[in-house]
Structures are given as C-alpha cells and as structure tokens.
N, C-alpha and C positions, 0 to 999 in steps of 0.2 A: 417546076424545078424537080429534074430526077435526082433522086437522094442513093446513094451508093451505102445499104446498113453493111457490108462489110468492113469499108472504108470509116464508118462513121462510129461504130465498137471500136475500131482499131486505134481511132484516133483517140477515143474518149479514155479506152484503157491505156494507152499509153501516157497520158494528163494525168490519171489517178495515180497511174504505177511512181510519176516525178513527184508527186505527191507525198508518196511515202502511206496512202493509207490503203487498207486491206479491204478486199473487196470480192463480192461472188459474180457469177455468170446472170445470176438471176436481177441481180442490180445494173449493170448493164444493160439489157434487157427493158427493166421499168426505163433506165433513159433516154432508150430507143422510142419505147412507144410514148413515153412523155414527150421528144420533140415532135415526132408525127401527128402526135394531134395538137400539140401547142401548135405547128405551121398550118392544120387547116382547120382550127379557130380562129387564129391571127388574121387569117383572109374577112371571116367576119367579123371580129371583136376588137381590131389593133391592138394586139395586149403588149409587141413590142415593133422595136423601129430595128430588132437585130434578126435576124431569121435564116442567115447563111450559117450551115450547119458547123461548119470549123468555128464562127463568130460564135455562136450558141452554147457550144462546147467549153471555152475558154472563158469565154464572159458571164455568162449565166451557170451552167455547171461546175465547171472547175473555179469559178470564184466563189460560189456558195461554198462550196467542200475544203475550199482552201483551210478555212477556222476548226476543221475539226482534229487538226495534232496540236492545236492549242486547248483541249475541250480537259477538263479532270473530270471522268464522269463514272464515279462506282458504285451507281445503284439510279435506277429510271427518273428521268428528271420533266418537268412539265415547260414548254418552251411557246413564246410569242412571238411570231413574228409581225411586225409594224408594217404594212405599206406593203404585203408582201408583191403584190402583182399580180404576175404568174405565175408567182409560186418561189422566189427567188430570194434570199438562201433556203426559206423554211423548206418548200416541199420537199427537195432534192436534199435536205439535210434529212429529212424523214426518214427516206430510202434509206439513208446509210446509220440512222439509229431507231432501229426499228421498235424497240420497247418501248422508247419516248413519246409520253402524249404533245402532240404540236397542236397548237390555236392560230389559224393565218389571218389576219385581218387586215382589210381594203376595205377603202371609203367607196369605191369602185364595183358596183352590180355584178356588172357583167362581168368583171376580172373572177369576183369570188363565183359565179357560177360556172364559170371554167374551171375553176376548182373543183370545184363539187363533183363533177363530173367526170373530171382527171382523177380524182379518188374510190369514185365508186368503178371507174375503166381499169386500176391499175387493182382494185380489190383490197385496200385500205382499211385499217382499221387504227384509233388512236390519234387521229387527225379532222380536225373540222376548222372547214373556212366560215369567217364572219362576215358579212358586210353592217359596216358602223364605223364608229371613226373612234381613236382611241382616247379624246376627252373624255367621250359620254359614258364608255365600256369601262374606265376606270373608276367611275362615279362607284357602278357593281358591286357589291359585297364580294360574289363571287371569282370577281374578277380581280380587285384590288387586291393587293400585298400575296397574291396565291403564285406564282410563279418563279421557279426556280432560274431559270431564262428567258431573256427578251433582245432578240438579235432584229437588226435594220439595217438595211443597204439603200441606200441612195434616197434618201425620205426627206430629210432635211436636216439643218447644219445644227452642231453639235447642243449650243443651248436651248434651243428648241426640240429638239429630238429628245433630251434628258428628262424636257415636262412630259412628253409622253411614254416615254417608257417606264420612268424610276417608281412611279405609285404602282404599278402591277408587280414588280420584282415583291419577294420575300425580303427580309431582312437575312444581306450575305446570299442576296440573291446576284447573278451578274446580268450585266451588257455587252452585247458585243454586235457591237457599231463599225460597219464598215466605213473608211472614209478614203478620201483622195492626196494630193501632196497639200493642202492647206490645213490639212490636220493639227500644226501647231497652234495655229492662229487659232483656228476652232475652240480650240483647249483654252487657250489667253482668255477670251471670250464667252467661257461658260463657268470661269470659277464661281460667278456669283450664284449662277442657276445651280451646280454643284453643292455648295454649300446649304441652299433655302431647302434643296431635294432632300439633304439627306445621304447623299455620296460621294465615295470618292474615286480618280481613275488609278486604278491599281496597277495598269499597265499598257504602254501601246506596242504594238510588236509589227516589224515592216515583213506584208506578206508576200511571198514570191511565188502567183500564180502563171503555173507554165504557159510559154508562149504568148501571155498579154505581158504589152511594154508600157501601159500606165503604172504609174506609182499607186498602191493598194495601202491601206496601213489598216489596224485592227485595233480599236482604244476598246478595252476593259472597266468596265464601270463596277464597280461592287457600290451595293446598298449598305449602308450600317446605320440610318435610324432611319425610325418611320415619318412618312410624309404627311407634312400636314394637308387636313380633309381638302382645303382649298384647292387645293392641284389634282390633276392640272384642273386651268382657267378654261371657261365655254369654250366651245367650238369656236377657234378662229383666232383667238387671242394670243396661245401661246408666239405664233409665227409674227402675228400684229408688233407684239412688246413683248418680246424675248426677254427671259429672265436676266 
C-alpha cells in the first residue's frame, strides 16, 4: 500500500483543525510515523482490522482526540488507559498532553510490545505500557485509588467496564468511557455496579468526530467514595456476573 504523507498530514490536520483543538507541526509528524509503523507491525501482530489511512485517521486518531475539548485540566494529571490496544485513545492522547503521565494497559503481549517500542521510536518520556489485566493491577497499592483518569474505548459494556476502572480512579477522580448508540441502556444497566463502586455519571456528551457517521457518545464517571477492597472480582468474573 503506497501511502501519500502529504495527502495523509493534510487530511489529519484538517480532522484536528474541525476539531477545534491546537496543535504543532511536530504532532503531526509523531502521527505520521505512528501510523507507519502501526501498518508494518499490523502485517506481523494484527493489532487492527482498520489500516486504510483515511480509516486510521478518523477512527483511531481523530476519535481518540475527540475527548479532549471536554478535558478540565490545570495542572499535570496521571491517566489509564483499559484495553488500550495500539494505543488507542491513550497514546495519541499522549502526543497531544505531553506533561501527562499515561499507564496503557493490555491483557495482550504482543499489543503492549508495540507499544514499548512505538514509545522508545517516537522518543517518549511519561508513558509506559503494561501487559496484565486490570483485576489483578488494581489489587496494587500502587495502582489502586492513584489516578486522576482512566479513559476506555471499546473494552466492554458499561457495568463491567465500571469494575474495572473505578478502583484505580482517586476519589473525584474521572472516566471517560467511549461508547456507541446503546449508551442509554448501558446506563439503565449499571446503576447497580454504580452505586456498589462508589460513582456516579456526571455527564454524557454526544461526540462529533469529523467524517465518522457512527454515533459516538462520551459518559463521564466521577468517583466520590472509595471502593470496597473486593473489587474488582478475579480475573473473569466481573464480565461473568456483572454487577
């Protein structure tokens, strides 16, 4: 597949500019060589099923970055990503908040060694991918209640996603959880996991990523008490018997 980087800056900044967020030369640039080498890992790793560069741009990049003119952020904050992949929203949120320390975490090997080395390629500092899954990681001292934010896109549906995110948030810490048009039901469905967690959703807001015609939406989870030690349940369970 020959790839045209002038066509493919052009397109990417023109997505950010609909966007409304602020951006350098040099960002552009890390996205460039970000897809470049995401397409020849992907030959080895399958890290995605999307790989045409317009697809890549709108669906992975400009949907990760869509959440960040909803972000309140005045002073460096510490962020999880759940499930991230290849990196999707965390890494490419990185690029564009570069003081922010990011933790990426995949149950997936091979995904988080793509990482590893997308990070040390793009010259990274403030960022490190896990492989673990985020029962066990939230067991962690270090891990539990320490995070300012814990963002997830496509991981799994809302009451189950809550077990795993909410014990790592701070208390008045957030989530922000991408979801699809079933979002309401999602909600119906998780008061009870809401309630047992510790949270509540402060807010969902419908997002409008340029040039993708799926329905997006963004539920905001705030923390306000702490979780009890139990949660989440072993590896497996929370998805088993959702709260």
């Amino acid at each position: 597949m020959k790839i045209n980087k002038k066509k493919f800056i052009s397109q990417l900044e023109k997505g950010i500019k609909d966007l409304d967020i602020s951006y350098s030369n040099e960002q552009l640039q890390q996205l460039w060589e970000y897809y470049l080498f995401f397409i020849e890992e992907n030959k080895k790793y399958n890290l995605s099923t999307i790989t045409e560069p317009e697809e890549v741009i709108k669906k992975h990049f400009l949907d990760s970055l869509v959440i960040l003119n909803q972000l309140n952020i005045d002073q460096r904050k510490r962020w999880l990503d759940i499930g991230t992949g290849a990196g999707f929203p965390g890494m490419v949120l990185k690029l564009f908040l570069p003081g922010d320390s990011f933790y990426l975490l995949d149950s997936s090997s091979k995904k988080v060694n793509f990482l590893n080395q997308l990070i040390y390629k793009l010259g990274l500092s403030g960022i490190d991918a896990t492989h673990g899954r985020a029962e066990d990681l939230a067991k962690i001292s270090e891990w539990r209640g320490s995070f300012d934010f814990v963002c997830s896109r496509a991981v799994a549906s809302l009451n189950v996603l809550l077990e795993y995110a909410v014990p790592f948030l701070k208390i008045g810490g957030l989530a922000y959880l991408y979801k699809g048009p079933e979002y309401k039901t999602e909600i119906e469905e998780a008061k009870n996991a809401l309630d047992i967690l510790g949270a509540k959703i402060k807010k969902t807001i419908e997002l409008d990523v340029p040039g993708l015609e799926a329905e997006r939406y963004l539920i905001i989870v705030e923390k306000n008490n702490s979780t009890e030690e139990k949660y989440p349940r072993r590896a497996g369970i929370p998805k088993k018997r959702p709260l």
